[in-house]
Structures are given as C-alpha cells and as structure tokens.
C-alpha positions as CSV (number, residue, x, y, z in Angstrom):
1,X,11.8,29.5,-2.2
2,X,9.9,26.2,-1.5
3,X,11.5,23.4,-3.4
4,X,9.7,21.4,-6.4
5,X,8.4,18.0,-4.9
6,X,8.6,15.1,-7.3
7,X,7.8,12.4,-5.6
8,X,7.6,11.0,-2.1
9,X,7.9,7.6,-0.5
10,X,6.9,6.3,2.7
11,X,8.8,4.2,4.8
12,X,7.0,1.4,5.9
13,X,8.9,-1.4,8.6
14,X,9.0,-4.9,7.0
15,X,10.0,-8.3,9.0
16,X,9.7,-11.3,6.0
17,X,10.8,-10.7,2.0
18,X,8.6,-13.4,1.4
19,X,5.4,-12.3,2.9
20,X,5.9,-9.1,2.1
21,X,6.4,-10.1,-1.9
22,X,3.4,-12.4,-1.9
23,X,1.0,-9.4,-0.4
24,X,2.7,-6.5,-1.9
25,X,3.3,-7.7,-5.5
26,X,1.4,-11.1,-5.9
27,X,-2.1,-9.8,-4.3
28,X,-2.1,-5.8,-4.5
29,X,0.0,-5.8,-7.9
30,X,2.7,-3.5,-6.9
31,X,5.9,-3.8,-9.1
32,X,9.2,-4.3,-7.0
33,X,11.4,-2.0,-8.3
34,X,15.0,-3.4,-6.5
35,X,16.3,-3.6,-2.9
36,X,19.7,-3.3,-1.0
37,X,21.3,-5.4,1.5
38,X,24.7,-4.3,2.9
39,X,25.7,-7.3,2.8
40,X,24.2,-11.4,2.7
41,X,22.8,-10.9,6.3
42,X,22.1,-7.4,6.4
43,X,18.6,-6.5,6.6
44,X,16.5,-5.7,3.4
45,X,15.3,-2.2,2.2
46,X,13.1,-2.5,-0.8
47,X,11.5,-0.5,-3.6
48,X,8.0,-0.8,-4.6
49,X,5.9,0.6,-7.2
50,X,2.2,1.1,-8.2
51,X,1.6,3.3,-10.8
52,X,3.0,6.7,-9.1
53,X,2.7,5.8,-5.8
54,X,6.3,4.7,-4.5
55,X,6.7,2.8,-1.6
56,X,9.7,1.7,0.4
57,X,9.7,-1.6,2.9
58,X,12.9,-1.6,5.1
59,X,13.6,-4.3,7.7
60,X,16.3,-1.9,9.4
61,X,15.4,-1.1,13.1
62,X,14.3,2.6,13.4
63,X,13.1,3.3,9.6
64,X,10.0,3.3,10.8
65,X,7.3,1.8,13.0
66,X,4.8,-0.9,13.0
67,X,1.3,0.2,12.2
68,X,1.8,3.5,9.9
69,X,-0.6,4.8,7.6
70,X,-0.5,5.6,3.5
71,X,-3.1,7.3,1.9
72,X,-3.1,6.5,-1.6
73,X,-5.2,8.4,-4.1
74,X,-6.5,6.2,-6.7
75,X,-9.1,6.5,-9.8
76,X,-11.1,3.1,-10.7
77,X,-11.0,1.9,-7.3
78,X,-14.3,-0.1,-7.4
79,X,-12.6,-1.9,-10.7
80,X,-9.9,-2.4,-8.9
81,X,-11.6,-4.0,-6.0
82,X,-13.4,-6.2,-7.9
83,X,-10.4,-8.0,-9.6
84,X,-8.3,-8.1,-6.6
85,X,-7.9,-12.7,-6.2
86,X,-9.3,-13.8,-2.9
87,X,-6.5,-13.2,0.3
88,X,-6.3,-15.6,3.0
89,X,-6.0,-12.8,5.5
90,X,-7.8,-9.8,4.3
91,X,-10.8,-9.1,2.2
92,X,-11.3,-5.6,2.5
93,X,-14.9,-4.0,1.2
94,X,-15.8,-0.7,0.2
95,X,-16.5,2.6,2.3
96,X,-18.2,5.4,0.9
97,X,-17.1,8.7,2.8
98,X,-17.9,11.8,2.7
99,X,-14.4,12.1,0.4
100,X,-14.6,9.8,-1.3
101,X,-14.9,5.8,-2.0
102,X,-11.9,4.1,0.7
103,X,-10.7,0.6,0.4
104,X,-8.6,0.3,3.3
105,X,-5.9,-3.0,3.5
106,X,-3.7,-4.0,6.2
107,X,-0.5,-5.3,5.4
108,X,1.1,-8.4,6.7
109,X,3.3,-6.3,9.6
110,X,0.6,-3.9,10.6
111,X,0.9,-1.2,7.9
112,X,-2.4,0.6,6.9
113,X,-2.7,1.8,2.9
114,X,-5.8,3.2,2.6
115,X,-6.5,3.6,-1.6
116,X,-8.9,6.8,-1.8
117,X,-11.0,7.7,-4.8
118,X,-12.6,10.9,-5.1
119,X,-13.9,10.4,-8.1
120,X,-16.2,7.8,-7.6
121,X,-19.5,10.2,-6.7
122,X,-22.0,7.7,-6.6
123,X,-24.4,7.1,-3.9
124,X,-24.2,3.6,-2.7
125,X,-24.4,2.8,1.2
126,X,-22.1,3.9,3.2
127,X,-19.9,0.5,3.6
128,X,-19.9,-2.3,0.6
129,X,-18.2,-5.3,0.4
C-alpha cells in the first residue's frame, strides 16, 4: 500500500539568516514559520511558508547543496509578478512555455524556485518582462 502524501518540503542549503529573511520573506512574501538551533552557535534550520508550498532553509553541512531546484505550481502568477517591489539583485520576467507561464528566481545562495502556472493560457510571446 502506498502511503497518503500530505505535504513535502524541500531542503534548500542556506549561509545568512539575514539575507535569506530579506529575500525569502521581505521580497517573495513567504511567511517564516520557526527555526531551530541546537544551541546559540549552532547552525540554523528554518521553516518557510507560501500558501501550501513549504520550504525548509538549513545552514547544516550535508542538508543539501548549493544550486537545487523547486518547482512551485502557482495560479495568478502574472498578478503576482506584477506586485513583486523592485530587488537589487534579481528582476525576473515572464516565460511562456509550452506548460505553462514560468517565473523563475534565484535565491541569494544559488537555489532556483521556479513558480509555474498552468493556468495562464494566453498567447503572449514567448519571454516577457
């Protein structure tokens, strides 16, 4: 019998709360949700939230490599895009696949989310920014 799945949460590596805080949750909107330390100088693992998608951030050395990939299936992505505040080191456009409309973001430590919306079916170019 195959288990019921209720959620899932990538790992994605962090190196700075504070950079990670100001992209995460002051520019994308995630919500963050708690974190644990060990102790004062242990590294942080962190839990972030936008709308269902969970995400954890964890500074610990082997949960997880530099330069992963999330996709992230969204609905209102174009509204989304358009309210997103200006960020000094990434102003990520619109691309219209052949899935779907992709906005795809960088994070500050090399992480790729890519937000998917399949059901944005209209039939503008093939990259918009």
């Amino acid at each position: 019998m195959i288990p019921k799945v209720t959620q899932i949460a990538p790992i994605f590596r962090s190196f700075d709360e504070s950079k990670a805080r100001e992209f995460y949750v002051g520019w994308l909107g995630f919500t963050w949700e708690g974190e644990h330390r060990f102790d004062a100088t242990a590294p942080l693992y962190a839990f972030l939230r936008l709308g269902e998608f969970h995400l954890h951030l964890s500074e610990h050395h082997g949960d997880g490599t530099p330069g992963a990939a999330a996709m992230v299936y969204v609905c209102g992505l174009r509204d989304w895009h358009s309210s997103l505040l200006p960020y000094p080191n990434s102003r990520p456009g619109l691309e219209k696949l052949p899935w779907g409309l992709q906005m795809q973001v960088l994070d500050p430590f090399g992480n790729r989310l890519r937000f998917l919306d399949q059901t944005d079916v209209s039939g503008r170019g093939q990259s918009e920014e």
